[in-house]
C-alpha positions in Angstrom: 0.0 0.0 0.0 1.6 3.2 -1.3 2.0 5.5 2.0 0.7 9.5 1.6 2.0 12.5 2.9 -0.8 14.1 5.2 -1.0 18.0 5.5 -1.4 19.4 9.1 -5.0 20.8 9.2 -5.4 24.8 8.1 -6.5 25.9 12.0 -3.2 24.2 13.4 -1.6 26.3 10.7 -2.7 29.7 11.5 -2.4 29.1 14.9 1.6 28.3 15.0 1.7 31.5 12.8 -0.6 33.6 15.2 2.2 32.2 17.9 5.1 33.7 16.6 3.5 37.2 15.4 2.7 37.3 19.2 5.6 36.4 20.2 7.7 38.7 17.8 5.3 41.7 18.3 5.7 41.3 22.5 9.9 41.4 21.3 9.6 44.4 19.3 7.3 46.4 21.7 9.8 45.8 24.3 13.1 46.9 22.3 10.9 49.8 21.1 9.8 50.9 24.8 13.2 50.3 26.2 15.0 52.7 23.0 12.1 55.1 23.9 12.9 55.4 27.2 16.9 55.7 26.9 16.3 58.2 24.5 13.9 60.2 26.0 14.4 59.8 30.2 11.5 62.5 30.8 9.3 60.4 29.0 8.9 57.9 32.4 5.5 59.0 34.0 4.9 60.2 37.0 2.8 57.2 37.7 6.1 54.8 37.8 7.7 57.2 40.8 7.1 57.1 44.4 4.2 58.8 45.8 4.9 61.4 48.1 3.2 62.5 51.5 5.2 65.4 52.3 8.7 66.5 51.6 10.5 69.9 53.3 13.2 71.1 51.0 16.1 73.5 53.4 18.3 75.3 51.6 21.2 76.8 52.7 24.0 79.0 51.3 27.3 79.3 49.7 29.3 76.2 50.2 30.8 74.1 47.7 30.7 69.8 48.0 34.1 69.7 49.8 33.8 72.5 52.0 30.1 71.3 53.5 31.6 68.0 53.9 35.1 68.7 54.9 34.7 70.5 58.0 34.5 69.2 61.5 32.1 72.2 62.4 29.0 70.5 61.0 29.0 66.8 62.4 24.9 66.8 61.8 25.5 67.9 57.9 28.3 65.0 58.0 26.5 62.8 59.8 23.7 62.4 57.7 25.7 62.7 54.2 26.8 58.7 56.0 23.5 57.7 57.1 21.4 58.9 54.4 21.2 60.1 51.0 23.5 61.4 49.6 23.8 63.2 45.9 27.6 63.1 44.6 27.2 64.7 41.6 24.8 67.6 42.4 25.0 71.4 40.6 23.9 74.4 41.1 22.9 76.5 38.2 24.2 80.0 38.2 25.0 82.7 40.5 24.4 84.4 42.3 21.4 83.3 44.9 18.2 84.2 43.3 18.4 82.6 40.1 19.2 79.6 41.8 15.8 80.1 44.3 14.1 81.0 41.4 15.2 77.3 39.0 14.1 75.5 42.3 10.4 76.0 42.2 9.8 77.3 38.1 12.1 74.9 36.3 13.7 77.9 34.6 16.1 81.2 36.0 14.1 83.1 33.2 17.8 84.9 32.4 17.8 86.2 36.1 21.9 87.1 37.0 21.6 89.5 40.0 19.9 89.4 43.5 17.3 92.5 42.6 14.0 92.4 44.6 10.7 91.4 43.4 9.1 94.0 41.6 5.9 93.2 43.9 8.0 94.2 47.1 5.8 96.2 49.3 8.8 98.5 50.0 10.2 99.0 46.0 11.1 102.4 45.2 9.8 104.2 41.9 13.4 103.5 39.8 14.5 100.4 41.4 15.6 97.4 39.1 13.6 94.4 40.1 12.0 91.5 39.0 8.4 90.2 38.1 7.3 86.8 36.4 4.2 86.0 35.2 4.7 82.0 34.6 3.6 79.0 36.3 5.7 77.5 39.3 5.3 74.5 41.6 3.2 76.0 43.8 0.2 76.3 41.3 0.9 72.9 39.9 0.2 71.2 43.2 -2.8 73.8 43.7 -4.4 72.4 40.9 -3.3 68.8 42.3 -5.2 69.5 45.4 -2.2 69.8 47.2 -0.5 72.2 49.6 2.1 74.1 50.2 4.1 77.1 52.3 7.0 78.9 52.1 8.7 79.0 56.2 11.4 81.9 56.3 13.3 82.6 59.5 13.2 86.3 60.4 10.3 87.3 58.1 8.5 90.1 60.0 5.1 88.4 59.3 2.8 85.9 57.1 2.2 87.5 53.7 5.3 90.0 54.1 6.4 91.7 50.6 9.4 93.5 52.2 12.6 93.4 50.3 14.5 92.9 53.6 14.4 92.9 57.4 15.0 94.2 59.8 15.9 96.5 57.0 18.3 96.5 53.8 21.4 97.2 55.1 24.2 94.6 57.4 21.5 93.7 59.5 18.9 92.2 57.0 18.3 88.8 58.3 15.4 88.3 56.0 16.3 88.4 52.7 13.6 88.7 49.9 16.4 87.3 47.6 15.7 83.6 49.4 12.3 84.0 48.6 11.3 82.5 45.1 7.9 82.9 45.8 7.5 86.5 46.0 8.8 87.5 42.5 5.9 85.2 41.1 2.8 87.8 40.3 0.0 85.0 41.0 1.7 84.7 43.8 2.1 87.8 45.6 -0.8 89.9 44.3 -3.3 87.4 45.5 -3.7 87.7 49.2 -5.0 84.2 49.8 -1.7 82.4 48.0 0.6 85.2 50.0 -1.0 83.8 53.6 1.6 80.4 52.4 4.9 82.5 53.0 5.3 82.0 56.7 7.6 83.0 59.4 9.6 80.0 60.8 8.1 80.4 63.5 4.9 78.8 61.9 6.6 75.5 60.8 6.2 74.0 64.2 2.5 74.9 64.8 2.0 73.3 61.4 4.2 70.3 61.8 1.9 69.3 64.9 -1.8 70.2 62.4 -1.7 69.2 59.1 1.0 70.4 57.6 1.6 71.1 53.6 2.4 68.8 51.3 5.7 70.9 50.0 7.5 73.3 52.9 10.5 75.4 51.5 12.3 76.5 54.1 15.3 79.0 54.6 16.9 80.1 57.3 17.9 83.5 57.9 21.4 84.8 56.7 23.3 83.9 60.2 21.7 80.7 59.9 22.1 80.0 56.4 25.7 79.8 56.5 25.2 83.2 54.4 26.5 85.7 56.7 26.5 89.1 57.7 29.0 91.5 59.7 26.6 90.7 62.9 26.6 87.1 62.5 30.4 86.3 63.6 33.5 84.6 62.1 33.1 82.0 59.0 33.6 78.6 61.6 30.3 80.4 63.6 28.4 80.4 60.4 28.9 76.8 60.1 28.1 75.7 63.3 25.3 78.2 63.2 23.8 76.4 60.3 24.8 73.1 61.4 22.8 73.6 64.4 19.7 75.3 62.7 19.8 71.9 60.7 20.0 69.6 63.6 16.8 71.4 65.5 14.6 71.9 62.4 14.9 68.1 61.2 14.5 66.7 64.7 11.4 69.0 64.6 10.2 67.7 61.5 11.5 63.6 62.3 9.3 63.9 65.7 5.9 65.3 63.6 2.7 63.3 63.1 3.3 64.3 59.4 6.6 62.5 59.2 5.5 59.7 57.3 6.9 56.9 54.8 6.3 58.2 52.0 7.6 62.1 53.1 11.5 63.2 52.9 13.5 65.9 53.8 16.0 67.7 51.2 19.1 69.7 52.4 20.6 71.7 49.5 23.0 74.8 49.0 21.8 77.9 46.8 25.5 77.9 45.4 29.4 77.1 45.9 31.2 80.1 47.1 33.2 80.4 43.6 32.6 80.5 40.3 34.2 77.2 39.8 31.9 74.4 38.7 29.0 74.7 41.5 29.0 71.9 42.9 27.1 71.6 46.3 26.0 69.1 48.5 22.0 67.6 48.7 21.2 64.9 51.5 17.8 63.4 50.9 16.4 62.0 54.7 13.7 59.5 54.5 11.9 57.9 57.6 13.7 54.7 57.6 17.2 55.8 56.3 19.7 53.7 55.4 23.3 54.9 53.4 22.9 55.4 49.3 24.2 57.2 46.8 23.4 59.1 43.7 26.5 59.5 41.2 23.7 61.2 38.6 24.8 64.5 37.4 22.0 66.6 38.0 21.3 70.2 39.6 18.4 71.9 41.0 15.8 71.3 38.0 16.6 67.6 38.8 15.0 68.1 42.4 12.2 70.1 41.0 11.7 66.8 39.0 12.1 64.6 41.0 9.1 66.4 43.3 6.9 66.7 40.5 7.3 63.2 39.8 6.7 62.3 43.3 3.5 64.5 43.8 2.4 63.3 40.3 2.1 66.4 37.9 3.9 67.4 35.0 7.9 68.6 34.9 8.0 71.8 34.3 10.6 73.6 31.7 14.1 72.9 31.8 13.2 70.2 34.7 11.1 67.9 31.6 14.9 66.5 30.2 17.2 66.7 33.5 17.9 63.4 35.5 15.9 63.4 38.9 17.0 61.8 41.9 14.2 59.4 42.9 16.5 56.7 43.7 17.2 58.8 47.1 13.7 59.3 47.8 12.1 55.6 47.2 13.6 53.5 49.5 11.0 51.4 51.7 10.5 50.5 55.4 9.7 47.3 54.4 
């Protein structure tokens, strides 16, 4: 009996066929999402970062990486550069202060190269240089979010102030508007109900123990900043000045109700000193801790990223295409 060659049946066919399309479609989606997101790192959602409770950004001034680090004056600062978070490769991105305030919270200096007031300073003068912006910042974007948030500045004379300086402009200003982003933002401080979120200090406690904002920016004054001012004392006082501002204000924060696991706290520096290449320390504490580090090269439109990301709206400006530094911020109790 001859034999015959028998043909699988047509269904068996299509299916094997269906099979690999599958298979090679699933390949080429994931080569094409992994390209897409090499390419383009801003292009990772929100919805793949942490989600944040609250996080309290303090920034201090004028000291490069080595010097904060180096010196046996600040033993808190050093302290927690070992226990916690700890960004190696950190810039700033200009001088001098302000246009660094300014990046922190708008993504953007907007060309700003001098420490002028805000042109919404209750105390501006008919021919004085200043500056005004009229663009969205953080603090809307989290407003719209349903979210909250206050400015806390040591030696502001009271909540809502517009004063360029106190107790006035001269060696004695404490208070310096300069360290305030949020009063050179019109939306800001021409509506009386968004002015009520810049704060005396003295406010962050009373806060910490209610309900208090989902972002806090806070800054000490400038013989607490590590600033300084011919009142304040020697350089070595200014760093154990700020050293010791740091050590009372995160203890205040770490013994809060609203310390939570999912809520950090960010140490930064405005500026180096020089002109060199600006590059300053930022600590990142969480509530459990634990020593890491982050070698990405990033600045201050990395940590405004890295808070949009983290409160879930978009990145604003030059913050859409800069490496964040969520890697310092999600790490779990568990």
């Amino acid at each position: 009996m001859a034999s015959a060659t028998v043909s699988p049946p047509m269904n068996s066919i299509a299916a094997w066929a269906l099979g690999i399309f599958t298979r090679a479609t699933a390949l080429l989606t994931t080569i094409f999402l992994f390209v897409l997101v090499a390419l383009f790192p801003s292009l990772t959602t929100a919805r793949e970062a942490k989600t944040f409770d609250h996080v309290y950004v303090i920034v201090l001034e004028n000291h490069g990486y080595e010097e904060a680090l180096a010196s046996d004056l600040s033993p808190f600062l050093r302290e927690l550069s070992r226990t916690q978070g700890l960004a190696t490769n950190y810039f700033a991105v200009g001088h001098p202060s302000l246009p660094n305030y300014i990046a922190m919270i708008a993504g953007d200096s907007f060309g700003i190269r001098n420490d002028d007031p805000s042109c919404f300073a209750s105390d501006l003068t008919i021919f004085q240089s200043c500056h005004g912006l009229d663009v969205q910042t953080f603090a809307e974007q989290l407003e719209a979010a349903g979210l909250t948030w206050s400015l806390y500045a040591e030696s502001l004379p009271g909540i809502g102030n517009l004063l360029q300086a106190s107790p006035d402009n001269g060696a004695n200003a404490l208070y310096a508007q300069k360290h305030n982003p949020f009063a050179y933002f019109s939306q800001i401080a021409k509506n009386p109900d968004h002015a009520q979120n810049l704060k005396p200090l003295n406010s962050l406690a009373q806060d910490l123990s209610g309900k208090a904002p989902s972002f806090a920016f806070i800054v000490p004054n400038q013989c607490h900043d590590g600033h300084g001012l011919s009142g304040c004392g020697d350089p070595s006082q200014l760093t154990r000045d700020y050293d010791a501002f740091l050590e009372k204000t995160v203890n205040l924060i770490r013994a809060s109700p609203n310390w939570t696991e999912n809520s950090a706290i960010v140490i930064t520096f405005d500026e180096s000193e020089t002109k060199g290449d600006n590059h300053v320390v930022t600590i990142v504490i969480t509530k459990c801790g634990g020593p890491v580090t982050s070698t990405t090269k990033t600045n201050h439109y990395g940590l405004l990223a890295t808070l949009e990301d983290g409160f879930h709206v978009k990145r604003l400006r030059k913050a859409q295409n800069t490496p964040g530094l969520m890697e310092l911020f999600d790490r779990s109790c568990r």
